[in-house]
Wavefront OBJ file of the C-alpha trace (Angstrom):
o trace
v -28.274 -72.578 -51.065
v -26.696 -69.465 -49.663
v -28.530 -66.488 -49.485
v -27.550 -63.200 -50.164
v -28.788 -60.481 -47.281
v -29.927 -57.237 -48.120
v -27.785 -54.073 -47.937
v -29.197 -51.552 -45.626
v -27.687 -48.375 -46.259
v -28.195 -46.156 -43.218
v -28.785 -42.490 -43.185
v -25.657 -40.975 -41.620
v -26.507 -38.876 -38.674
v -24.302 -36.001 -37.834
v -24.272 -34.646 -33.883
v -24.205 -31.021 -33.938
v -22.910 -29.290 -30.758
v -23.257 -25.868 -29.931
v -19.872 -23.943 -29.478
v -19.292 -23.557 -25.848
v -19.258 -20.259 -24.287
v -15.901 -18.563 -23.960
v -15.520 -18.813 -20.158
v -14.841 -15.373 -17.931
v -10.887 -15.090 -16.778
v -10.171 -16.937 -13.298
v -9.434 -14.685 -10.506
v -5.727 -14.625 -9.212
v -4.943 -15.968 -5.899
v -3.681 -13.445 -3.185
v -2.164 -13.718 0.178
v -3.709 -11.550 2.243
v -1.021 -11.811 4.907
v 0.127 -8.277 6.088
v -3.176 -6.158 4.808
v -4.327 -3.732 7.193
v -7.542 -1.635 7.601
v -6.889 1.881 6.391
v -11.074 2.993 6.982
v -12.677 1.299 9.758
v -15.771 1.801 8.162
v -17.532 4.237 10.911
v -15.567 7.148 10.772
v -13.140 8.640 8.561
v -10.153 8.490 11.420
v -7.261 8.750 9.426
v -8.638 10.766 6.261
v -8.529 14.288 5.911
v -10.456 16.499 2.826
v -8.519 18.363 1.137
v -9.848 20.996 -1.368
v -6.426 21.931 -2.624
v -6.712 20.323 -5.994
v -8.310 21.833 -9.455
v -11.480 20.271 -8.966
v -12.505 22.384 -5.727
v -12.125 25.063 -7.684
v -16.123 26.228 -8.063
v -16.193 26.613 -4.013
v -12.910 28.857 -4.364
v -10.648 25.976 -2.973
v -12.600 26.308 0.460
v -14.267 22.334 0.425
v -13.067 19.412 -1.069
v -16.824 18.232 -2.134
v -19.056 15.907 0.237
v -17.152 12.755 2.452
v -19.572 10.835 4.920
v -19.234 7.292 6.372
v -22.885 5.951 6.003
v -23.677 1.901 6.080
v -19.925 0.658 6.544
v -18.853 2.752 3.138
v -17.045 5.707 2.432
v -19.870 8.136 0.407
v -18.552 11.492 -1.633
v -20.111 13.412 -3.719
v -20.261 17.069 -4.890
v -21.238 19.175 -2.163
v -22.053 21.812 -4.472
v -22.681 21.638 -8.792
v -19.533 21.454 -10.052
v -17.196 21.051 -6.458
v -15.053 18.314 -5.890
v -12.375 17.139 -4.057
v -10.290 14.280 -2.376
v -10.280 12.396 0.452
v -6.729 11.357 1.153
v -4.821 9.492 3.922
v -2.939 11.375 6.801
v -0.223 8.845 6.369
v 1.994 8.508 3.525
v 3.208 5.416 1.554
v 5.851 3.894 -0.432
v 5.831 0.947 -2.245
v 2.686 -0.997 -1.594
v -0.849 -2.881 -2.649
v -3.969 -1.346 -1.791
v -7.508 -3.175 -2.043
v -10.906 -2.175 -2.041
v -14.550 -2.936 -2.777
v -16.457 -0.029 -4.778
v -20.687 0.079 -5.697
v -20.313 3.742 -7.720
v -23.419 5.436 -9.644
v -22.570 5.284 -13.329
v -21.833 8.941 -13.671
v -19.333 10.322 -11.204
v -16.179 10.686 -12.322
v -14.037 9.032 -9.709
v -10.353 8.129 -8.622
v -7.771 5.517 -6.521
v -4.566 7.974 -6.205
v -1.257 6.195 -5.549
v 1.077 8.264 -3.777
v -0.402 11.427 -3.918
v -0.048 15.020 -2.742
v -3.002 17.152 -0.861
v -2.982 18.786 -4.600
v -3.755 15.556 -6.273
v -0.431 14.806 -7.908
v -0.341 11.200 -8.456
v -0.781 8.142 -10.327
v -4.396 7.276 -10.683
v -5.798 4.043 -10.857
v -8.302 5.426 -12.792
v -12.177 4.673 -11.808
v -13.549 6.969 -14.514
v -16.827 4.842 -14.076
v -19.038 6.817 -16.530
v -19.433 7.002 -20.633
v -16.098 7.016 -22.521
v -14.329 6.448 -19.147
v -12.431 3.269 -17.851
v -11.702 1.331 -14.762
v -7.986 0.472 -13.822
v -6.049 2.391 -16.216
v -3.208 4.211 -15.237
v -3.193 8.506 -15.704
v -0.772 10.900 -14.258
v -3.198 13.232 -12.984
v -1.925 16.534 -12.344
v 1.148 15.860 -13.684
v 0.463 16.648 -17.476
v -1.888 13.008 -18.332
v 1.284 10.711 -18.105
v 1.612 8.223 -18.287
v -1.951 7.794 -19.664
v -2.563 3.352 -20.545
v -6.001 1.814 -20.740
v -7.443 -1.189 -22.522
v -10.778 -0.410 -22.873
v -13.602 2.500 -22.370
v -17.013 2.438 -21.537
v -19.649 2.771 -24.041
v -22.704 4.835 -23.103
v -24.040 2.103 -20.539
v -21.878 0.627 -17.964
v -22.867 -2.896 -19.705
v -20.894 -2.048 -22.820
v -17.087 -1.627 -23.099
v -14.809 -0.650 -26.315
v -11.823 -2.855 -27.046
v -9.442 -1.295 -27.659
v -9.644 1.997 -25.679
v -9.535 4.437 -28.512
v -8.013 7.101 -25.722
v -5.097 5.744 -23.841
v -3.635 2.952 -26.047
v -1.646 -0.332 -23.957
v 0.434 -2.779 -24.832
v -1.499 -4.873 -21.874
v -4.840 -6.497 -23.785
v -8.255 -6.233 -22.307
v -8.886 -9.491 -20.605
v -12.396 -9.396 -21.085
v -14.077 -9.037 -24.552
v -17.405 -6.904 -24.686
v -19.286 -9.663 -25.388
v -18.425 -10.736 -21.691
v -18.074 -7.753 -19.777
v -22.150 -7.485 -18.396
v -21.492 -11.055 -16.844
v -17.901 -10.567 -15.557
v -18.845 -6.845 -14.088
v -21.620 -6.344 -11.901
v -23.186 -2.950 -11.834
v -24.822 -1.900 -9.105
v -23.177 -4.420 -6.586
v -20.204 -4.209 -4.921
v -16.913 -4.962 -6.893
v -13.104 -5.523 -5.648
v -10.503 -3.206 -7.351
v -6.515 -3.677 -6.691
v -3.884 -1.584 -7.172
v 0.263 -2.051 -6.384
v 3.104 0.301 -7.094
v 6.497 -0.586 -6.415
v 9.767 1.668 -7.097
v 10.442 4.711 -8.887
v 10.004 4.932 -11.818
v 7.499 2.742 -10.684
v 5.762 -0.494 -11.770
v 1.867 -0.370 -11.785
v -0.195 -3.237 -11.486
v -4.275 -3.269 -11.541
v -6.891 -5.481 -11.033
v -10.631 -5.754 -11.306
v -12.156 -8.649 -9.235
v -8.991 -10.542 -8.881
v -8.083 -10.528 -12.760
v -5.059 -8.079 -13.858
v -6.191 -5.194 -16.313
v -3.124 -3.366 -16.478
v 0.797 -3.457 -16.201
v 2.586 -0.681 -16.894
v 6.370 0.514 -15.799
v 7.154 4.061 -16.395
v 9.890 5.714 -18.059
v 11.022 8.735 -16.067
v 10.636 9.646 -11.906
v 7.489 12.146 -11.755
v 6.840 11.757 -8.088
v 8.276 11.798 -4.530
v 8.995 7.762 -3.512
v 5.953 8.367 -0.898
v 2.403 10.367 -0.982
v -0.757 9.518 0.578
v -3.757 7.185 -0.665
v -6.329 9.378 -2.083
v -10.056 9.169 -3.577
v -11.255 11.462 -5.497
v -14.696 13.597 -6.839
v -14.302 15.005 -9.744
v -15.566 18.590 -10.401
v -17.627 20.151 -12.931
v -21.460 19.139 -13.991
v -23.901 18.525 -11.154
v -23.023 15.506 -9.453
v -24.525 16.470 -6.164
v -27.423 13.611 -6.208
v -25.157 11.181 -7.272
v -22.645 9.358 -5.610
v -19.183 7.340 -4.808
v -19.180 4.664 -2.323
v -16.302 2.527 -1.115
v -15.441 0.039 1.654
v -13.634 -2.408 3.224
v -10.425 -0.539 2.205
v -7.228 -2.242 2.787
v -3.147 -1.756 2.517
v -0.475 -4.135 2.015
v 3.238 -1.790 2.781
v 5.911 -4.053 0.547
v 9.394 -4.458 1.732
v 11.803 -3.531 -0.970
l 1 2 3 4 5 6 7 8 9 10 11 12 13 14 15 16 17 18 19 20 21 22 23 24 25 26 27 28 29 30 31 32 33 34 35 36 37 38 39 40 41 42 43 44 45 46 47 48 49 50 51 52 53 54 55 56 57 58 59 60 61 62 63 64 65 66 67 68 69 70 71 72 73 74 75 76 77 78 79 80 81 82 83 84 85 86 87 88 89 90 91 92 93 94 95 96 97 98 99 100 101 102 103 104 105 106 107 108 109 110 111 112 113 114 115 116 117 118 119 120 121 122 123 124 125 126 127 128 129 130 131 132 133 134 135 136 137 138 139 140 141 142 143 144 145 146 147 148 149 150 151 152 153 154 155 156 157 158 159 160 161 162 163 164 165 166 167 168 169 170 171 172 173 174 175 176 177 178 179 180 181 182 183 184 185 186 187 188 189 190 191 192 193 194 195 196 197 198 199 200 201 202 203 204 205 206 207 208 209 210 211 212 213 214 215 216 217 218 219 220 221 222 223 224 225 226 227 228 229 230 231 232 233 234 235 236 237 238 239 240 241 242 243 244 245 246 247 248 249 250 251 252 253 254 255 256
């Protein structure tokens, strides 16, 4: 006789993955052929202070703030409350892409200047590396705050960021979301910042650790075609006790 089997009616079982984790932006490649050493990391040979800018201004214009080589890195701070200055190249520079590796308190209010004057005039990579500030935006400084682009601004920690900036809109998005910004940046450790300018009007390009933050092309000639490199302390509070450091500073001239 034929026999009818049972049905078995099994339980369905559902696999449940958990979402995988957005993954930090890949670092561009660079060729690194044609960079040159523009701090040889024991002296500043090269550099000159200059205490011409608004931010001297507590010490009368007479020092440009505090610039020592200490450990292979360039070190400034206020040299006293409220004086700062810049530190700027003796030679001057056209079209080109500069590199270097900064381990900043959170605090100081600093600066990369792209072709600058011994009065500051330039356009400023900006390293505004305290609350409400921003790295690698683009600011006119001293030449009336434009252009003035940024993607994003620091919250009251250096492990949060704002996206959008809510102070210098871009067109350029933030390439990092906050959610991922304590993992991509590393406070307290060195980090690589990049910065090229070509023509005039120029273009301005930016990176932080190899990813671009910021593209911007201005509208209107502001500046001579050359100036000087330039790093900057900013004046006003007390920043005497806390510091600026920067190294293995490098330049890249591009042929036009």
């Amino acid at each position: 006789m034929r026999r009818t089997l049972p049905l078995l009616i099994l339980p369905a079982v559902v696999f449940l993955t958990a979402p995988a984790a957005a993954e930090l932006p890949k670092p561009e490649k660079f060729d690194d052929t044609g960079f040159v050493p523009i701090f040889d990391g024991k002296t500043l040979d090269g550099w000159k202070v200059s205490a011409k800018t608004g931010h001297s201004r507590v010490s009368g214009n007479k020092s440009g703030g505090k610039w020592e080589v200490k450990d292979g890195a360039m070190i400034g701070s206020q040299d006293i409350p409220g004086n700062g200055g810049i530190i700027i190249t003796e030679k001057e520079y056209g079209d080109f892409e500069v590199v270097l590796e900064m381990n900043n308190d959170f605090g100081p209010d600093s600066g990369l200047f792209l072709r600058s004057s011994d009065t500051g005039k330039c356009y400023q990579a900006m390293i505004d590396y305290h609350a409400n500030g921003n790295l690698m935006g683009i600011y006119g400084e001293g030449i009336g705050g434009k252009p003035h682009v940024r993607n994003f601004d620091f919250g009251k920690e250096v492990t949060e960021i704002i996206v959008p900036s809510k102070q210098g809109p871009s067109e350029f998005k933030c390439p990092v979301s906050p959610e991922d910004w304590p993992k991509f940046w590393k406070a307290g450790e060195w980090n690589e910042l990049r910065a090229r300018i070509e023509g005039n009007p120029p273009k301005l390009t930016t990176w932080i650790k190899g990813v671009r933050f910021m593209e911007y092309t201005d509208t209107e000639k502001r500046l001579p075609d050359k100036g000087g490199i330039a790093l900057q302390v900013h004046g006003g509070g007390d920043y005497t006790k806390q510091f600026v450091r920067y190294r293995n500073i490098r330049i890249k001239e591009l042929k036009k």
